[in-house]
C-alpha positions in Angstrom: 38.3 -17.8 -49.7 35.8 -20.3 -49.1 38.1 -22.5 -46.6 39.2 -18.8 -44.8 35.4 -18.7 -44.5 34.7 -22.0 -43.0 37.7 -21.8 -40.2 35.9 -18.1 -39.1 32.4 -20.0 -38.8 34.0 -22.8 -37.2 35.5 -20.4 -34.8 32.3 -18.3 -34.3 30.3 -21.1 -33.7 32.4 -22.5 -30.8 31.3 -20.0 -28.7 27.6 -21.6 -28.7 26.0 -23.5 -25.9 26.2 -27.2 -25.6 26.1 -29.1 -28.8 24.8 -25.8 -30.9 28.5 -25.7 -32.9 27.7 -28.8 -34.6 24.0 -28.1 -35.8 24.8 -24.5 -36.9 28.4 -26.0 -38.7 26.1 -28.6 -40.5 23.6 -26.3 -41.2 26.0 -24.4 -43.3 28.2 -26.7 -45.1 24.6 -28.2 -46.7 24.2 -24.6 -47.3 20.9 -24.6 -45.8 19.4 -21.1 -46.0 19.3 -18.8 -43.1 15.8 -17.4 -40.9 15.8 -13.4 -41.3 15.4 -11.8 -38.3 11.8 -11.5 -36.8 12.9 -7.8 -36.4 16.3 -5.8 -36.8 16.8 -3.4 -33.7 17.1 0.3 -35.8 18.8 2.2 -32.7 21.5 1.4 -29.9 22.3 1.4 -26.9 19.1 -1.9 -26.3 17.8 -2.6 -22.8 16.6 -5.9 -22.4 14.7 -6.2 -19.7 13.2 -9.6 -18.0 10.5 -10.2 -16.1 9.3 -13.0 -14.0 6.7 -11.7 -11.8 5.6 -15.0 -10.3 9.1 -16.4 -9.7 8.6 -19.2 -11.8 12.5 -19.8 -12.7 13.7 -20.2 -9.2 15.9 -18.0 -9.1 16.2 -13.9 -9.1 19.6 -13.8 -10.6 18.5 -15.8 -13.8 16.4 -12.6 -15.2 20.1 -10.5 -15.0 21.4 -13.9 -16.7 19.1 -13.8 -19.3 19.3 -10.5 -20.1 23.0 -9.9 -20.7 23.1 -13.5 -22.5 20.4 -12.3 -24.9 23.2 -9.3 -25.3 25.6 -11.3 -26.0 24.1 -13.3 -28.6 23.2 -10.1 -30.4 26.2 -8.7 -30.4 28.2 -11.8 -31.5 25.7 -12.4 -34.6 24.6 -9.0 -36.0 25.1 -8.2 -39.2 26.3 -4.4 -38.1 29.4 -3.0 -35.6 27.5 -1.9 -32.9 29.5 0.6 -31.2 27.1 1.1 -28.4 25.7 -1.8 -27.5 23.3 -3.0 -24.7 22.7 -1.5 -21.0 24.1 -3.6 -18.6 21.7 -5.5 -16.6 23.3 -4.3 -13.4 21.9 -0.5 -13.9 18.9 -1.8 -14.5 18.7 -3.8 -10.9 20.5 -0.7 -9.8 17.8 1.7 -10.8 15.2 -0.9 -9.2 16.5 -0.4 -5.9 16.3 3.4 -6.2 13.2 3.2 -7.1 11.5 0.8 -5.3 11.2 -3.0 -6.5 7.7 -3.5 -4.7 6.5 -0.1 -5.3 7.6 2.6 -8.0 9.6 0.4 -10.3 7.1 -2.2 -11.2 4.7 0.6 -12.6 7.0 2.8 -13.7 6.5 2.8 -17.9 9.0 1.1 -20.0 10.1 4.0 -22.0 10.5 5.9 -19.1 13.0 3.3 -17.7 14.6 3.1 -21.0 14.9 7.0 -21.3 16.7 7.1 -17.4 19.4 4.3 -18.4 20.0 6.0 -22.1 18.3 3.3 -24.0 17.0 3.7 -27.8 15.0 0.6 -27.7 13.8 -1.4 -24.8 13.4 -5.6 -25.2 11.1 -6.6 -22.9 10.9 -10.3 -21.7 7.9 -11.5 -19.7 8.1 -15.2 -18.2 4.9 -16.3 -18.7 5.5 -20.2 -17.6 8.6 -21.9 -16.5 8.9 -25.4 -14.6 10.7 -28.3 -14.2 7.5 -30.8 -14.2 9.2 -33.5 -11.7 9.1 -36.9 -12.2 10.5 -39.6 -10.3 14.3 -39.6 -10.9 13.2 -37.5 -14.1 13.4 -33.5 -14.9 12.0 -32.1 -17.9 12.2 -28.3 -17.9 9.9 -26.2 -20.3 9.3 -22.2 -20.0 7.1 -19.7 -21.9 7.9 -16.5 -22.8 6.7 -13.0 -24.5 9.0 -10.7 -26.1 7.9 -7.5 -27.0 10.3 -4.5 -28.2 9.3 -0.5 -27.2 10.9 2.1 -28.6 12.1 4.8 -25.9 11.6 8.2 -27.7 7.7 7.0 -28.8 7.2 5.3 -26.0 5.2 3.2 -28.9 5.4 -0.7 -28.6 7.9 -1.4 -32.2 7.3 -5.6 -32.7 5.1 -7.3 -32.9 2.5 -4.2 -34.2 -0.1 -6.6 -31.6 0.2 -8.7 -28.7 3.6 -10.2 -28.3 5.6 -12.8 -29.8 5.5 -16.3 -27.7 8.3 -18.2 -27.3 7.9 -21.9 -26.0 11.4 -23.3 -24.9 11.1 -27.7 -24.4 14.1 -29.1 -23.3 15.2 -33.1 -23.4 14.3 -34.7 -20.4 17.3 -34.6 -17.9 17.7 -37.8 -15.1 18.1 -36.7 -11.3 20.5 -39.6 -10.2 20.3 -37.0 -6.9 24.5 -36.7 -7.6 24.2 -33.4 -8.4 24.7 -34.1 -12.3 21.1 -33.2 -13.1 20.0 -31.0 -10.2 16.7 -28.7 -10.8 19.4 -26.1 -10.4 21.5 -26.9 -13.1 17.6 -28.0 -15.1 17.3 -24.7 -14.1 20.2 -22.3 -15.5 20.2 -24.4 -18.9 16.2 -23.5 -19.3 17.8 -19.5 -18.9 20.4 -20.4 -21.5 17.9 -21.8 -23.9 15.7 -19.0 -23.7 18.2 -16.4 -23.9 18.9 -18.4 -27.1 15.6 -18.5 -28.7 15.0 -14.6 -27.6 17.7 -13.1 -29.2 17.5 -15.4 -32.6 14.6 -12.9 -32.7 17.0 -9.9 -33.7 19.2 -11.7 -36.2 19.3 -14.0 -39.1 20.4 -17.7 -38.2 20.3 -21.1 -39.2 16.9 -23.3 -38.1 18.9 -26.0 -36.6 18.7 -26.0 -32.6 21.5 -26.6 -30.0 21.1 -30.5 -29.4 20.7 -31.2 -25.6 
């Protein structure tokens, strides 16, 4: 049973990022105990929403990325079947066009948005800080974030009880030989990854060892 147990987790864990298959894998065969979830999402479908209001990540379609990555995590590492899962991002840039992205949308309330797309429970991601902080021949990406989690029918902020819950995501530093191996676009997308990662680790229990860059 135990060696049934190991080939699943070695199979699981393929799916991760990078280099994350081998931390988690080590993690687990030193039996090093698991983080419990920050807090365990009670009611599906989840939106998770993302916002970047000063368009710090460079690019509008990261947020979508984001969001259904942060999904995905969830899904794959619940402890629970989730028959009803996560809102695609698509309705929700869908309903932001309907609405109005410069006008109504940005001030419509989060339940309420939640409530039009058939959401239970609504994780809301704030970019608070992202850059690349350029060097010569030298990227190192790092991004801030704020993660808060609304329930729909209350329209009552669920985690934390105040304020939000900070993420900081620091990433190695990355050389621009200006080949396109280490572009501020690809610096970019892997800062989205990462915090997709660190966000969702929120909302299930996992080991503390992070994806090596």
């Amino acid at each position: 049973m135990r060696h049934t147990n190991l080939v699943v987790l070695l199979l699981v864990t393929l799916l991760l990022p990078g280099c994350a298959f081998f931390g988690y894998t080590a993690a687990a065969v030193t039996g090093a105990p698991r983080i419990p979830a920050a807090y365990k999402l009670k009611v599906f479908p989840v939106l998770v929403m993302v916002d970047d209001p000063d368009e710090q990540l460079g690019s509008a379609g990261l947020t979508s990325q984001i969001a259904e990555m942060v999904g995905f995590y969830i899904t794959e590492n619940i402890d629970k079947r989730i028959d009803e899962d996560f809102i695609p991002a698509q309705r929700l840039s869908a309903l932001a066009d309907r609405l109005g992205r410069e006008d109504v949308f940005p001030k419509t309330p989060i339940d309420v948005i939640g409530r039009e797309l058939g959401a239970k429970e609504v994780v809301c991601v704030v970019i608070e800080s992202a850059k690349l902080d350029m060097a010569p021949g030298m990227l190192r990406p790092q991004a801030a974030v704020s993660v808060t989690v609304v329930d729909v029918e209350s329209g009552q902020r669920v985690y934390p009880e105040s304020g939000s819950h900070r993420l900081e995501v620091k990433l190695k530093p990355m050389h621009d030989d200006r080949a396109g191996r280490a572009t501020s676009r690809l610096a970019s997308q892997k800062m989205a990854e990462d915090i997709a990662l660190k966000v969702s680790k929120l909302f299930y229990k996992h080991w503390e060892a992070e994806p090596r860059r």
